[in-house]
TIRO-2110 file (N, C-alpha, C; in Angstrom, 1 decimal):
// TIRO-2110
80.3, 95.7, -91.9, N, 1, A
79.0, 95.2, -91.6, CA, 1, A
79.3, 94.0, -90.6, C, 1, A
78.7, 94.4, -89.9, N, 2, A
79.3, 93.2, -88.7, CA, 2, A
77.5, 91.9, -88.8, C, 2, A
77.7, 90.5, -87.9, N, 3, A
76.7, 90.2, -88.0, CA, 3, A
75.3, 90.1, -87.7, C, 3, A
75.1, 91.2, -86.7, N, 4, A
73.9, 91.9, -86.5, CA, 4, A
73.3, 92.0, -88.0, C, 4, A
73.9, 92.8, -88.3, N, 5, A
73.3, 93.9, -89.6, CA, 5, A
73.3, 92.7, -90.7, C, 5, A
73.6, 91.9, -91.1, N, 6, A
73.6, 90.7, -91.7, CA, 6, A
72.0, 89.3, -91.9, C, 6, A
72.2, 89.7, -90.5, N, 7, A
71.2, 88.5, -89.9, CA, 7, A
69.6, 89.3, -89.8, C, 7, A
69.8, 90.8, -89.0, N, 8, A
68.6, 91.3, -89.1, CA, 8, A
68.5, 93.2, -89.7, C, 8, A
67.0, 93.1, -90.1, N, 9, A
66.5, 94.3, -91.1, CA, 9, A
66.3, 94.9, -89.7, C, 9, A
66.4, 96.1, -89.9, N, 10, A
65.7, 97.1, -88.4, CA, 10, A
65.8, 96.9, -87.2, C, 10, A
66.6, 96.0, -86.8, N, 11, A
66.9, 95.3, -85.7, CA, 11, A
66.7, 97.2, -84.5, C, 11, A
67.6, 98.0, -84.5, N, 12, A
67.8, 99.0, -83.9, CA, 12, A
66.7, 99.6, -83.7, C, 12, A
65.5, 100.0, -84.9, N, 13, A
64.1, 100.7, -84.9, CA, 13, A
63.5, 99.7, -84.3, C, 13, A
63.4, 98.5, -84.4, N, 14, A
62.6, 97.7, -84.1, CA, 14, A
62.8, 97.5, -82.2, C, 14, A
63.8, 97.7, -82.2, N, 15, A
64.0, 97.9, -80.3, CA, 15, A
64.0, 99.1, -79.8, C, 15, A
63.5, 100.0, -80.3, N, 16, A
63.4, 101.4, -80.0, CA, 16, A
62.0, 101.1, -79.8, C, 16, A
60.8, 100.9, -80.8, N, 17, A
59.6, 101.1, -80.7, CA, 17, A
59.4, 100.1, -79.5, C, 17, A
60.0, 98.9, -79.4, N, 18, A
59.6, 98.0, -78.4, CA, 18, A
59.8, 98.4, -76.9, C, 18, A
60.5, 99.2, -76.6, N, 19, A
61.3, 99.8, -75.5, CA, 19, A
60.2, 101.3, -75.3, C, 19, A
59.4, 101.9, -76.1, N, 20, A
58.7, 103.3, -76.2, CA, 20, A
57.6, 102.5, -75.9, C, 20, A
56.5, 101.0, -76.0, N, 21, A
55.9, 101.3, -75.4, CA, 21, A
54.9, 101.2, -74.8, C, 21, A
53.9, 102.1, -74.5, N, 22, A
53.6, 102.5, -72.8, CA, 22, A
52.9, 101.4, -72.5, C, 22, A
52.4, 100.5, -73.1, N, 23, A
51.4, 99.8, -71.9, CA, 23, A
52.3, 98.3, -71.9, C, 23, A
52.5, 97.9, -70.4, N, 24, A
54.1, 96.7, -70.2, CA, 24, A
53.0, 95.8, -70.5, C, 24, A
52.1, 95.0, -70.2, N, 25, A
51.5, 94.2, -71.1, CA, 25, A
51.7, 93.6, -72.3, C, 25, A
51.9, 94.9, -73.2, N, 26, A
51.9, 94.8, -75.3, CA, 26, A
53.6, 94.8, -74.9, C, 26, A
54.5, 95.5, -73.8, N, 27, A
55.6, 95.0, -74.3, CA, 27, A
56.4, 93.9, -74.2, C, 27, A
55.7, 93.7, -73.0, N, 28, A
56.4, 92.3, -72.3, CA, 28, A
55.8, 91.5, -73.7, C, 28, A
54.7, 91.5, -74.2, N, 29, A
54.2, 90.0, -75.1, CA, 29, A
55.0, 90.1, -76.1, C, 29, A
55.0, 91.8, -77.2, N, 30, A
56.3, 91.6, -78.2, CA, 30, A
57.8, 91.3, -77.7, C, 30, A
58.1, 91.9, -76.7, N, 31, A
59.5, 91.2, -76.4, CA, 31, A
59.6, 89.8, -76.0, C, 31, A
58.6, 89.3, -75.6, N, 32, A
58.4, 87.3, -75.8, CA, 32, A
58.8, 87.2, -77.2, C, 32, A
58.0, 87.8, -78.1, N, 33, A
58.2, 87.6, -79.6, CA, 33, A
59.4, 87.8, -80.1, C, 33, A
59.6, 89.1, -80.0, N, 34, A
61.4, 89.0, -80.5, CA, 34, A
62.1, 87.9, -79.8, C, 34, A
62.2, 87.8, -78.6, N, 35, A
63.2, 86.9, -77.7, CA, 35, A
63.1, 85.3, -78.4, C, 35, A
61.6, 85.3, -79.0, N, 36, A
61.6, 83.7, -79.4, CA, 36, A
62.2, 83.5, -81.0, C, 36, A
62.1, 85.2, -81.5, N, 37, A
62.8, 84.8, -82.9, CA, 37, A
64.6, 85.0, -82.7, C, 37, A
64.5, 85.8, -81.9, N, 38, A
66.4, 85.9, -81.3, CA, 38, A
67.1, 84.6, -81.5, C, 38, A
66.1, 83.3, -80.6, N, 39, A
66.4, 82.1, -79.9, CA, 39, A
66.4, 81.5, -81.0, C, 39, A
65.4, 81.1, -82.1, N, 40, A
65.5, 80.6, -83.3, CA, 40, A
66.8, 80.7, -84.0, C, 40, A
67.0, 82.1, -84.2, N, 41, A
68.4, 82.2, -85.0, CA, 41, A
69.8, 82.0, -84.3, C, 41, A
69.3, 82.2, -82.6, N, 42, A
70.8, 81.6, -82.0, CA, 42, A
71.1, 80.1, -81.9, C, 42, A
69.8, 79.4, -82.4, N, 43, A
69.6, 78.2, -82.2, CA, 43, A
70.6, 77.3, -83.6, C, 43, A
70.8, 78.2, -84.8, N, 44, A
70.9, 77.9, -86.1, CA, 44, A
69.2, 77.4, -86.7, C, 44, A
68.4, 78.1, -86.5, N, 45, A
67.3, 78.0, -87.3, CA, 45, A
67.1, 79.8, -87.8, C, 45, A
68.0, 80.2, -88.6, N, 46, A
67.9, 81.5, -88.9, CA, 46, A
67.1, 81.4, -90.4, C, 46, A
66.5, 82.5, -90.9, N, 47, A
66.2, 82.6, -92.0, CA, 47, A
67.1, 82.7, -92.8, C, 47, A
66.6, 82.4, -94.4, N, 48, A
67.4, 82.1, -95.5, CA, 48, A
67.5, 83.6, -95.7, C, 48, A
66.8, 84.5, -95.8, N, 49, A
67.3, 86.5, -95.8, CA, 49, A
67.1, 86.4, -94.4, C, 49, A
67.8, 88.2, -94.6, N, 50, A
67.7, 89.0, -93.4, CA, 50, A
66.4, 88.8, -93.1, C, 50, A
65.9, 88.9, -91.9, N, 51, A
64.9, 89.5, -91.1, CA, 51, A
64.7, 90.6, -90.5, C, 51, A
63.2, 91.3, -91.4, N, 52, A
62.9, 92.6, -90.8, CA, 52, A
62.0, 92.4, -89.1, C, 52, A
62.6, 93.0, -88.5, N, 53, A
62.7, 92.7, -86.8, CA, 53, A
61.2, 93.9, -87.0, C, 53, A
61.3, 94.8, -87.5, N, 54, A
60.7, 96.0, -87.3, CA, 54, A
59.5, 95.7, -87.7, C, 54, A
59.3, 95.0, -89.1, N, 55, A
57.8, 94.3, -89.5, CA, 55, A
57.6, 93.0, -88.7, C, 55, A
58.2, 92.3, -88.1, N, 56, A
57.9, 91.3, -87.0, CA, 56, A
56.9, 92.3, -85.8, C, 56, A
58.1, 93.3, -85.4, N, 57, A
57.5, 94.0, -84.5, CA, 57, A
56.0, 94.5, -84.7, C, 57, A
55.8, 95.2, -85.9, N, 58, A
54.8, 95.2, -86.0, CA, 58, A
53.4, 94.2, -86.1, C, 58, A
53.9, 93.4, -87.0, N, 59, A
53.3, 92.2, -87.1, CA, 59, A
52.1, 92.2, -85.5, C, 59, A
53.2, 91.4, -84.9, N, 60, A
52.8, 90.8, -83.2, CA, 60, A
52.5, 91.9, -82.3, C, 60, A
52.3, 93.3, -82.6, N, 61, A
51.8, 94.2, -82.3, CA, 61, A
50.3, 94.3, -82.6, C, 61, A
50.1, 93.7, -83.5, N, 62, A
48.5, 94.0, -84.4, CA, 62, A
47.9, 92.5, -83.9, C, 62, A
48.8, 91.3, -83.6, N, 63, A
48.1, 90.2, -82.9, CA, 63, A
47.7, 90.6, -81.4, C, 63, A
48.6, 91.8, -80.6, N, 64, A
48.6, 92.3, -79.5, CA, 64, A
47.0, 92.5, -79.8, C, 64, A
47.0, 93.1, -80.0, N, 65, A
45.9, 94.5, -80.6, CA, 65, A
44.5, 93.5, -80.4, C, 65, A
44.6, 91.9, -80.6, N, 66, A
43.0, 91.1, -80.7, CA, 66, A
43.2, 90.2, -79.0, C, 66, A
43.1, 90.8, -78.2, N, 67, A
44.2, 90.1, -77.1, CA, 67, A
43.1, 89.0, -76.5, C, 67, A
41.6, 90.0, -76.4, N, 68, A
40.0, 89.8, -76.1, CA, 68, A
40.4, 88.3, -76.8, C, 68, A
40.4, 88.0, -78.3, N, 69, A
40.3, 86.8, -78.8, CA, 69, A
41.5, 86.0, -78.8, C, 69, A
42.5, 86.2, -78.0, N, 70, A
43.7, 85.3, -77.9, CA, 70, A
43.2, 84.7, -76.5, C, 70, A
42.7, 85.3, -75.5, N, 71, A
42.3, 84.7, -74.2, CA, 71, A
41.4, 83.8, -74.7, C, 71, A
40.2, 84.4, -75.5, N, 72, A
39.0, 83.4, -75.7, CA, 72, A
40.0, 82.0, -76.4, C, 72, A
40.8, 82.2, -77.2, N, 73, A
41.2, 80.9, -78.0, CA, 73, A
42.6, 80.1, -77.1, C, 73, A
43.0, 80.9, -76.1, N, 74, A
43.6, 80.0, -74.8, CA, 74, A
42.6, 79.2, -73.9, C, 74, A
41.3, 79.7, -74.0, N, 75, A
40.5, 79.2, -73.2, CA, 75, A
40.1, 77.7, -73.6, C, 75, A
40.5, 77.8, -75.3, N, 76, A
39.9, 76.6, -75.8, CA, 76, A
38.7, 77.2, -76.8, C, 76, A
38.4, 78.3, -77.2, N, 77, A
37.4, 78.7, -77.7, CA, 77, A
37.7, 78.5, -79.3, C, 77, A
36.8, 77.8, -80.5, N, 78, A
37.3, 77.9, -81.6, CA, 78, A
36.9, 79.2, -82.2, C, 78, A
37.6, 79.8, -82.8, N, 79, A
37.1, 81.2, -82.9, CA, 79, A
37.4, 81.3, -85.1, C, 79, A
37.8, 79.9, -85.3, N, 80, A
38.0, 79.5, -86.9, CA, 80, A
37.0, 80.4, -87.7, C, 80, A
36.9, 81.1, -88.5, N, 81, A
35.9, 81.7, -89.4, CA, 81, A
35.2, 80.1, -90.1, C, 81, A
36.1, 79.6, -90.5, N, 82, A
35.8, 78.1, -91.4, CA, 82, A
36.5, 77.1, -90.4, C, 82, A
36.0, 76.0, -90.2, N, 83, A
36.0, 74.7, -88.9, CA, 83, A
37.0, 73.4, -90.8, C, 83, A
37.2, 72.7, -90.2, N, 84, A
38.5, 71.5, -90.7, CA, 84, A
37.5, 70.8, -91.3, C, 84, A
35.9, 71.0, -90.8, N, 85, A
34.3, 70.0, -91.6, CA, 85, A
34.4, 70.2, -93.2, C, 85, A
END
């Protein structure tokens, strides 16, 4: 077991699906995402378990997915269901 396989769950499926796909937009933004958790763990901020790369992947795939309301809340838009009142 070398330390890839150590450090991360699905690391290999998880770079397969990211690499398949089709629209560069959703890939370029998940591969921001992996690249920033990569950098965490080469940083020595790794998690206490392994990390599944493949449910990350998914994860920030389904944040992809509200993109409409990630512009509106870069714009400054509060889009909070419930406000800090």
């Amino acid at each position: 077991m070398n330390e890839k396989d150590e450090l991360w769950v699905n690391y290999d499926r998880a770079m397969a699906v990211v690499r398949g796909l089709p629209d560069l937009a959703e890939r370029q933004f998940v591969m921001r995402a992996v690249t920033a958790a990569i950098t965490q763990v080469a940083t020595g901020k790794a998690p206490s378990n392994p990390f599944d790369l493949l449910f990350f992947v998914q994860t920030v795939r389904d944040l992809f997915a509200q993109k409409e309301n990630l512009v509106r809340v870069f714009k400054g838009e509060d889009l909070r269901w419930w406000t800090d009142a």
